[in-house]
Structures are given as C-alpha cells and as structure tokens.
N, C-alpha and C positions, 0 to 999 in steps of 0.2 A: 227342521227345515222341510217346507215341502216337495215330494218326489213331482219330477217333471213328468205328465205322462201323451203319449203322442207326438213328441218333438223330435226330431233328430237333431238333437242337440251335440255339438262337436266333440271329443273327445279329446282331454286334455291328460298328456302324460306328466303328471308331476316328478320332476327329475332332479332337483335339489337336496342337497345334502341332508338336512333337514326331514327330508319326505323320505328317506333310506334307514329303514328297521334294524335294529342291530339284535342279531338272534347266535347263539351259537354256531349254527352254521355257513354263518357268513362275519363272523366280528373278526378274524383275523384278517379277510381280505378286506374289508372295510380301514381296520387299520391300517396296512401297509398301503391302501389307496393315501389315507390322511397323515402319512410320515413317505410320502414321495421322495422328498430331499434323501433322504438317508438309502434308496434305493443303490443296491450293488451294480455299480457297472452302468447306471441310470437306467435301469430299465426294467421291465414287468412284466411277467405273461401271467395274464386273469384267464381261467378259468371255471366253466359251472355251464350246465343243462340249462334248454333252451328257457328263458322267461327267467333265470335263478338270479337278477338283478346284473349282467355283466354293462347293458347300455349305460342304464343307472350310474353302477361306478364312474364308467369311462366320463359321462358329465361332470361325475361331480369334480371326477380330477383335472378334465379340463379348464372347469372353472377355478379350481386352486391353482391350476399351472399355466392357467392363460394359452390352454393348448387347442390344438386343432383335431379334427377326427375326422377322419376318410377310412370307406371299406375298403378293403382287401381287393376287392374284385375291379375298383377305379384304378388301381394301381399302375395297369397297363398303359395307359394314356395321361396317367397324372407329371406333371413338372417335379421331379425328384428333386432337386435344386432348391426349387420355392418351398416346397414341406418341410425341407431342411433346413428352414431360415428360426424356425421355436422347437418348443416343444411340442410331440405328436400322438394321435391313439390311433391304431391300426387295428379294425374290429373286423372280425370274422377270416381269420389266418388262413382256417384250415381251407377255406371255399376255393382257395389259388393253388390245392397240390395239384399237381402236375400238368401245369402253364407254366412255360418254360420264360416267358415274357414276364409276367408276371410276380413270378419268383423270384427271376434274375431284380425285379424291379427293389422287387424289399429288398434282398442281400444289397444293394447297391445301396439304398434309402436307410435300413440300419448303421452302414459302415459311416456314409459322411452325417446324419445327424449324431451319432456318438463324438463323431471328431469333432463337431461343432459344439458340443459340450452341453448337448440338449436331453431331454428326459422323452424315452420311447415306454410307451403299453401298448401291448397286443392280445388281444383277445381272442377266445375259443371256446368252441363248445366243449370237445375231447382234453384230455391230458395231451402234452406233446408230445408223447411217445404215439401218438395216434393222429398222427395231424399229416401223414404222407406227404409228406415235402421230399420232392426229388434232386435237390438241388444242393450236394452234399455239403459245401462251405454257410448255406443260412441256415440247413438242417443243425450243423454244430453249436452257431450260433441261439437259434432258439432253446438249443438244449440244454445252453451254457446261459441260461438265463433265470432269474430266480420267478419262482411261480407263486400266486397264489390262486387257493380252489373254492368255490361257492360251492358249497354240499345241500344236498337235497334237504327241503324243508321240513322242519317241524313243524308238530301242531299250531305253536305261538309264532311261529314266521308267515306260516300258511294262512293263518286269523289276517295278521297284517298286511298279506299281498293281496288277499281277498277284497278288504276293507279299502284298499290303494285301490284296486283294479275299479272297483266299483266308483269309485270317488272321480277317477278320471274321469268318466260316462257321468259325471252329475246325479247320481243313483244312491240312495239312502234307504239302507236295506231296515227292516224290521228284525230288533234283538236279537230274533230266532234264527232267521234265518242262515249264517255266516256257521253256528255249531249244525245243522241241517246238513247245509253244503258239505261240511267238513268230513260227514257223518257216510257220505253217500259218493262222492267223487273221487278222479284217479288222485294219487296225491302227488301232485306233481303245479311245477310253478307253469308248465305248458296247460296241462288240465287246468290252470286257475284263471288263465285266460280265454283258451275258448268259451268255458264254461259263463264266464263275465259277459263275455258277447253275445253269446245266445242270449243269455238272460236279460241283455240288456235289447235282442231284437224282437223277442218274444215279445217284452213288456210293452216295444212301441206300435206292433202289427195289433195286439191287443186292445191296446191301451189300458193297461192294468199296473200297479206298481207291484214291484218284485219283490212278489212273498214267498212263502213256503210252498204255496201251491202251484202258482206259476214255475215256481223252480223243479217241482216234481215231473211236471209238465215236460219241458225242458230234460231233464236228467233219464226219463222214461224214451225220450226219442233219439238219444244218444246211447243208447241202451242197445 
C-alpha cells in the first residue's frame, strides 16, 4: 500500500474486538471483558496505564452488552435514572476523587443500576486502592468489586500497538522500522503513542514517509 504523504489525513481509532491483540499481559482482562455474563455481582473494575488498551476493552464490551459509556467526570450533571435504564462503562473513576457531587453521583448510579439487574465496568489508571475516593460507602463498594489489570507491555504487545497506532494515521511503516522503534523508545503504551504522532507530524511537515531516519529524527528531539 502506498504511504499517504502531505495529507492530514484523519485519524481513525480501530476499536473492534477483532483489532484487540491478545498478549500475555492483557489475555486475562480480555477474557473476563468476553465472559461478562458470568461477572460477580455484574460488575468490573479494569485497570492498566495510560494507552495499555482500557477504552479499547470498554468498546468492545459495549458492543457485546449493548452498553453505554460516559466519563467519570459527566457524572455531576448526568440523569442517573436514564444511565440506569441498560448496561453501563464508567471510564476514568479515579478523575472524581474528592467531588463530593460527583461521587455521591456514582454511589447512587452503581446502587440503582445493580438493582436493575444491569452490568456496570469502571475503569482506571491506578489499582483501587489508589483511586482516593472520599466517599466511604462507594469507596467499599469499588473495593468489593472484582478487578481485572492490563500489565505493561511486552515486546510482542508493544510490535502490535505500534503497528495499530500507526495504522489508525493511515501510516505504513518500512519492515525496519517498528524493531528501530522498539530498540530506542520509553517502553511504554503512553510512549507508543506520542511517539506515533510525532512521527506521524514530522512525516506530514516534511513530506517524507516514516522511515528509520525520519524516526531518528523525531526520537533525537525528544531526547
């Protein structure tokens, strides 16, 4: 395929179950996203580092559970009522400690969608013990919630998000490239996207396709 060069061309997140890498340190939350029904208590707290695939999941489970997904931080102004009419993903928990509005909103928003016999995930960057919710009845409630953890990438997970990141930007890197990258960057799923971006605004202020040298380029000014 030809690399597009000069274009700002839109940037499409592929977010389908399908486009979700299954690597050691993500297969068990992977699974417990794709056996939902059998969730304790209907409910999930995902956890993993910033970019370690938590939106990802939360799509794909919404699309298995026909669910809805609102941040953390709408919460304050959201119709608690209406959320609680399906199933729900509540991403970014920890961003609402100590909003007392806010808090109060979830503890109210978990009680009646469980009683409504509906399936909740909540997402986070932190473990829950680090998520400072001051709000001590949904502090017990999250804690009493079964988790699973996205763990920092390997090499073969880190290949594949690379390969993703790039692919969203319409970007079709050169063999070398992608072991380059690997070879020289922080390793991290947050590193794997700035890094995507730069590379991918270098290439269009240039007009050059993202090679090993553009990418050196790029990796030296981040330096």
């Amino acid at each position: 395929m030809a690399q597009q060069l000069g274009l700002a061309l839109p940037s499409r997140t592929a977010l389908g179950r399908e486009d979700f890498f299954i690597a050691p340190s993500n297969a068990i939350a992977a699974a417990m996203i794709d056996g939902w029904r059998t969730w304790a208590g209907a409910k999930l707290v995902l956890t993993g580092p910033q970019g370690a695939g938590k939106t990802h999941l939360t799509h794909v489970w919404a699309n298995l559970a026909n669910a809805r997904i609102i941040d953390a931080n709408m919460l304050e102004t959201a119709d608690i009522p209406s959320l609680c009419q399906g199933n729900l993903a509540v991403e970014n928990v920890p961003d609402i400690a100590g909003r007392d509005r806010a808090e109060t909103a979830l503890f109210h928003l978990h009680n009646l969608l469980l009683a409504e016999r509906h399936s909740l995930l909540l997402t986070g960057t932190a473990p829950i013990g680090s998520w400072n919710l001051m709000l001590p009845d949904l502090t017990s409630r999250m804690r009493a919630s079964p988790t699973a953890a996205l763990e920092a990438p390997d090499d073969v997970l880190l290949t594949a998000v690379l390969v993703k990141l790039l692919a969203d930007r319409q970007l079709t890197p050169k063999p070398d490239l992608i072991p380059y990258l690997l070879r020289r960057m922080d390793r991290s799923f947050a590193a794997a996207g700035k890094l995507v971006a730069a590379l991918d605004k270098a290439s269009l202020a240039q007009k050059k396709p993202v090679t090993r040298g553009l990418a050196a380029q790029v990796l030296d000014n981040d330096a």
